[in-house]
C-alpha positions as CSV (number, residue, x, y, z in Angstrom):
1,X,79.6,66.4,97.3
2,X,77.7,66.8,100.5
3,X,75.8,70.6,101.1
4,X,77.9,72.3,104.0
5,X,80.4,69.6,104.5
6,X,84.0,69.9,105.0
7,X,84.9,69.2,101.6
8,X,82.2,71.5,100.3
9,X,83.5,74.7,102.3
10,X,87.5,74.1,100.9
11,X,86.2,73.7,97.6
12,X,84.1,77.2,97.8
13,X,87.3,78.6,99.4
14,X,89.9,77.5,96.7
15,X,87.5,79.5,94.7
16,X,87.5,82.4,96.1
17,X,90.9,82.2,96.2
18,X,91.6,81.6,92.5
19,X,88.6,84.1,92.0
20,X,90.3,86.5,94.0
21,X,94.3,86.2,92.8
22,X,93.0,86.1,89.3
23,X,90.5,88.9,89.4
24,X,93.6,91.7,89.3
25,X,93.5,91.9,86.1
26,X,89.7,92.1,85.4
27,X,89.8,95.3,88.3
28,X,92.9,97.0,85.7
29,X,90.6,96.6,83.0
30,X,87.6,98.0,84.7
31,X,89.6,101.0,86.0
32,X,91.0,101.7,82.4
33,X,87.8,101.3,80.6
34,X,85.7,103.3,82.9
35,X,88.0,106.6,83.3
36,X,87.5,108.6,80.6
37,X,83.8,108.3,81.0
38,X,82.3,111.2,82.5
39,X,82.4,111.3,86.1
40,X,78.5,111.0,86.5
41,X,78.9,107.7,84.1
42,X,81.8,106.1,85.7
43,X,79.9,104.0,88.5
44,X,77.1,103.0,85.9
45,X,79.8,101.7,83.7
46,X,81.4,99.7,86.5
47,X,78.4,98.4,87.7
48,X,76.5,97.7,84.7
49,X,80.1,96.3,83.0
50,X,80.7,94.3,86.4
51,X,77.1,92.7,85.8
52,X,77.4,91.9,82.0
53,X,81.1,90.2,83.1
54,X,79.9,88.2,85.8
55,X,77.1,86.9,83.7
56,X,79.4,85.6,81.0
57,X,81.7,84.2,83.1
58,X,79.0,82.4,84.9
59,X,77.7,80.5,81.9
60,X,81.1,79.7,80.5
61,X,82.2,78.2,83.9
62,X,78.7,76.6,84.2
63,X,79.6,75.5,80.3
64,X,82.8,74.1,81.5
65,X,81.8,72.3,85.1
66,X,79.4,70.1,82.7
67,X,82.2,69.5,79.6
68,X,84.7,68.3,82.2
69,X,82.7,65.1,82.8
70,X,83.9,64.3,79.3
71,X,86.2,61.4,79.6
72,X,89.7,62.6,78.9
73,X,88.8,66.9,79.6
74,X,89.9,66.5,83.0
75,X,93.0,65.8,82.3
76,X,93.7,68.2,79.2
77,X,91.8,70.8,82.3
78,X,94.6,69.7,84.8
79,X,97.5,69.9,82.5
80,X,96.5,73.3,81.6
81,X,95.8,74.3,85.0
82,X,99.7,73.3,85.6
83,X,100.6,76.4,83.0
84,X,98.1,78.7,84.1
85,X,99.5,78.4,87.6
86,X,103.2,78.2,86.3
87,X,102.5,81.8,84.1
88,X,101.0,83.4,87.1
89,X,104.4,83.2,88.9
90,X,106.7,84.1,86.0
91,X,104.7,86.7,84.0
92,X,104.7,90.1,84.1
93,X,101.3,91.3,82.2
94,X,100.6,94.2,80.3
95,X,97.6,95.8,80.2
96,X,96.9,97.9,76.9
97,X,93.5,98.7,76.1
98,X,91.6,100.8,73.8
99,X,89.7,103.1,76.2
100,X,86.5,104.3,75.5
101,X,84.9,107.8,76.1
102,X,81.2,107.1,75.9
103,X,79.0,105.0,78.7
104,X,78.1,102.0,76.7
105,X,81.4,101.5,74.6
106,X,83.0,101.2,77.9
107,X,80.3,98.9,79.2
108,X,80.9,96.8,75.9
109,X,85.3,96.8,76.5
110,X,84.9,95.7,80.2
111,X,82.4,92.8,78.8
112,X,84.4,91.5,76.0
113,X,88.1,91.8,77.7
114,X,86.8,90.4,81.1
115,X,85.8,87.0,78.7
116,X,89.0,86.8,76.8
117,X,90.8,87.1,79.7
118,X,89.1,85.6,82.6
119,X,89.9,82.1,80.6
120,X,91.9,81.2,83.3
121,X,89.6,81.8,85.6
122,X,87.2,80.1,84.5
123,X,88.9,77.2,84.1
124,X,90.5,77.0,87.6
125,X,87.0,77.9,89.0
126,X,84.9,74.9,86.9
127,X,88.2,72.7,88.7
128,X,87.6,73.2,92.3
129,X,83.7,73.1,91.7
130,X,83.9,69.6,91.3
131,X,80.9,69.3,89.8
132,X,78.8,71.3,91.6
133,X,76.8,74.3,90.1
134,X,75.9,76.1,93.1
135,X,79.8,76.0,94.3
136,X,80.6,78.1,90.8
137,X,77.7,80.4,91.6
138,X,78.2,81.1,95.3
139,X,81.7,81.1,94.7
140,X,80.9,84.4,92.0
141,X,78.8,86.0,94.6
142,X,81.2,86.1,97.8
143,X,84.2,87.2,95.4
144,X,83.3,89.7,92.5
145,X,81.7,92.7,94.6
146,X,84.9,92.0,96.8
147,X,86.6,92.6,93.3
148,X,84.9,95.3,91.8
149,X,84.4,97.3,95.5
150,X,87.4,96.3,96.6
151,X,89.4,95.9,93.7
152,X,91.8,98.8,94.9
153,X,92.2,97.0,98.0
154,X,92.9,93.8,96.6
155,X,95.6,95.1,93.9
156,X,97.4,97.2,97.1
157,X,97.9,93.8,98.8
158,X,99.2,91.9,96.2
159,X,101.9,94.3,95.2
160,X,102.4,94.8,99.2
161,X,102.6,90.9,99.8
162,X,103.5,88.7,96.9
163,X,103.2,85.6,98.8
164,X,99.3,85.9,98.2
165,X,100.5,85.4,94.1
166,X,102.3,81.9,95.4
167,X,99.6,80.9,97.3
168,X,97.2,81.2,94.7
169,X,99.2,79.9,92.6
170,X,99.7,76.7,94.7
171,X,95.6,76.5,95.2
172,X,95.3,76.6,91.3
173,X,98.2,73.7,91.2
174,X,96.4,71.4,93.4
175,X,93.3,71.9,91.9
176,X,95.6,70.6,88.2
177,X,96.6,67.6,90.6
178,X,92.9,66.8,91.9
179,X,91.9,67.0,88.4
180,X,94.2,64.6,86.8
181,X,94.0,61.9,89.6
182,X,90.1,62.0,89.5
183,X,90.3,61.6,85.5
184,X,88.2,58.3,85.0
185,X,90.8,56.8,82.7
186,X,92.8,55.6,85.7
187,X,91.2,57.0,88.8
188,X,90.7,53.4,90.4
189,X,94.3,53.2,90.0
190,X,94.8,56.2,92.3
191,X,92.0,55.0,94.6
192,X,93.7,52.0,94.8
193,X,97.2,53.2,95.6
194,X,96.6,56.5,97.5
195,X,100.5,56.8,98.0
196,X,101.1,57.1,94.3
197,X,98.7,59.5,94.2
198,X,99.6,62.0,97.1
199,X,103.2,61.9,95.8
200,X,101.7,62.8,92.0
201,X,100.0,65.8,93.3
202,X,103.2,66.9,95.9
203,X,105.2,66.4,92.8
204,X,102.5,68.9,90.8
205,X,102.3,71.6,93.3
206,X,105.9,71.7,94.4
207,X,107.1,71.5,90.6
208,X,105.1,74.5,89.6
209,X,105.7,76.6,92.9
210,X,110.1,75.8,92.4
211,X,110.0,76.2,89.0
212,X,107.8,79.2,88.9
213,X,110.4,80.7,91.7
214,X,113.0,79.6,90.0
215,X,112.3,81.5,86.6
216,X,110.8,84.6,88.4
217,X,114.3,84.9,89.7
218,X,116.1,84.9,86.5
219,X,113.7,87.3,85.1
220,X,114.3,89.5,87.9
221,X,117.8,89.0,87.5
222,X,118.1,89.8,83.9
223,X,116.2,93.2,84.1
C-alpha cells in the first residue's frame, strides 16, 4: 500500500473507527478499576494502566498483521470478523469486575482485562491494516488518548446515537469481506470476476447489518 494515498488514509480511518466503537468497553473497565483508588492515585492508574494496554495490544495486533499472511488465516480472520460484527449489534454486555483498592493491582486489572477483551479489536484492527505496521501503530496513536481522555465523551454518544454502533459494525463487516476475497486460495478468482466479488462482500455487510437488526429487535421485544 502506497504512504498517504487514498487507500492508505480509509484504511487508517476504518481503524479508528473499529478502534473507537470497540474501545467502550476498555473505557468501563478503566473507570471500574480505577475508582476505588485513592483520589491522588486515580490518574496514575489510568495513565500508567492506559500505557501497559496499549502496549499489549500493539504487539498482539503487530503479532496478528504478520500471521494473517498465512495462507488460509485470512479467511478463518474474515469469518470471524462476520461474528464479531454480528455480536456487536445483538449483545448486550456486562461488565463485572473485581475492583481493586490499591495503585498497582488496579494498574495490573486494567492490563489483563483490556487483553482478554480487546480480542476483537485486535483482530478487526490487524484486518484493515492490510499489512502494514505503521497503519496499526498510527491507527493506536490517533484513537486511544481519544479513548482514555475522552472515553466519557465517546460512551455519551453512543448511548445518545446508536447508529454509530451500526456503522461500526458495518466498517468491521467490510473489512470480514475484504479479507476473504483477498485470501490467496482464490483471490485471482475475484480479481478476475470483480462482479462476483462486489456482490460477495454487499451480501457480507448487508447480511450482518439485517440480521444483526433483525435480532436486536426481538431482543428488544422480548424484554
Amino acid at each position: 500500500m502506497e504512504l498517504f494515498s487514498a487507500q492508505f488514509f480509509s484504511a487508517l480511518l476504518s481503524i479508528i473507527i473499529i478502534d473507537l466503537v470497540l474501545a467502550g468497553d476498555n473505557a468501563i473497565v478503566i473507570g471500574l478499576a480505577a475508582r476505588n483508588c485513592p483520589k491522588k492515585d486515580q490518574k496514575q492508574v489510568i495513565v500508567w494502566g492506559t500505557i501497559g494496554a496499549i502496549a499489549i495490544r500493539a504487539l498482539a495486533t503487530l503479532a496478528v498483521v504478520w500471521l494473517l499472511k498465512v495462507p488460509g488465516l485470512l479467511l478463518v480472520g474474515g469469518l470471524l470478523l462476520i461474528w464479531i460484527a454480528y455480536k456487536l449489534l445483538v449483545e448486550e454486555k456486562e461488565h463485572q469486575l473485581r475492583v481493586a483498592d490499591n495503585r498497582w493491582a488496579a494498574i495490573r486489572t486494567i492490563i489483563i482485562a483490556d487483553a482478554v477483551m480487546g480480542l476483537d479489536n485486535v483482530l478487526a484492527v490487524a484486518g484493515s491494516a492490510h499489512g502494514s505496521f505503521l497503519l496499526v501503530v498510527l491507527g493506536l496513536l490517533i484513537s486511544v488518548p481519544i479513548m482514555v481522555w475522552g472515553s466519557t465523551l465517546v460512551l455519551k454518544w453512543i448511548e445518545r446515537f446508536p447508529v454509530i454502533i451500526f456503522i461500526g459494525s458495518g466498517v468491521i463487516a467490510f473489512t470480514a469481506a475484504k479479507m476473504i476475497v483477498e485470501e490467496p486460495f482464490w483471490a485471482g478468482f475475484f480479481a478476475a470476476n470483480p462482479g462476483i466479488k462486489y456482490l460477495l462482500m454487499l451480501v457480507v455487510i448487508g447480511g450482518v447489518l439485517i440480521s444483526g437488526r433483525m435480532a436486536k429487535r426481538k431482543v428488544v421485544a422480548l424484554e
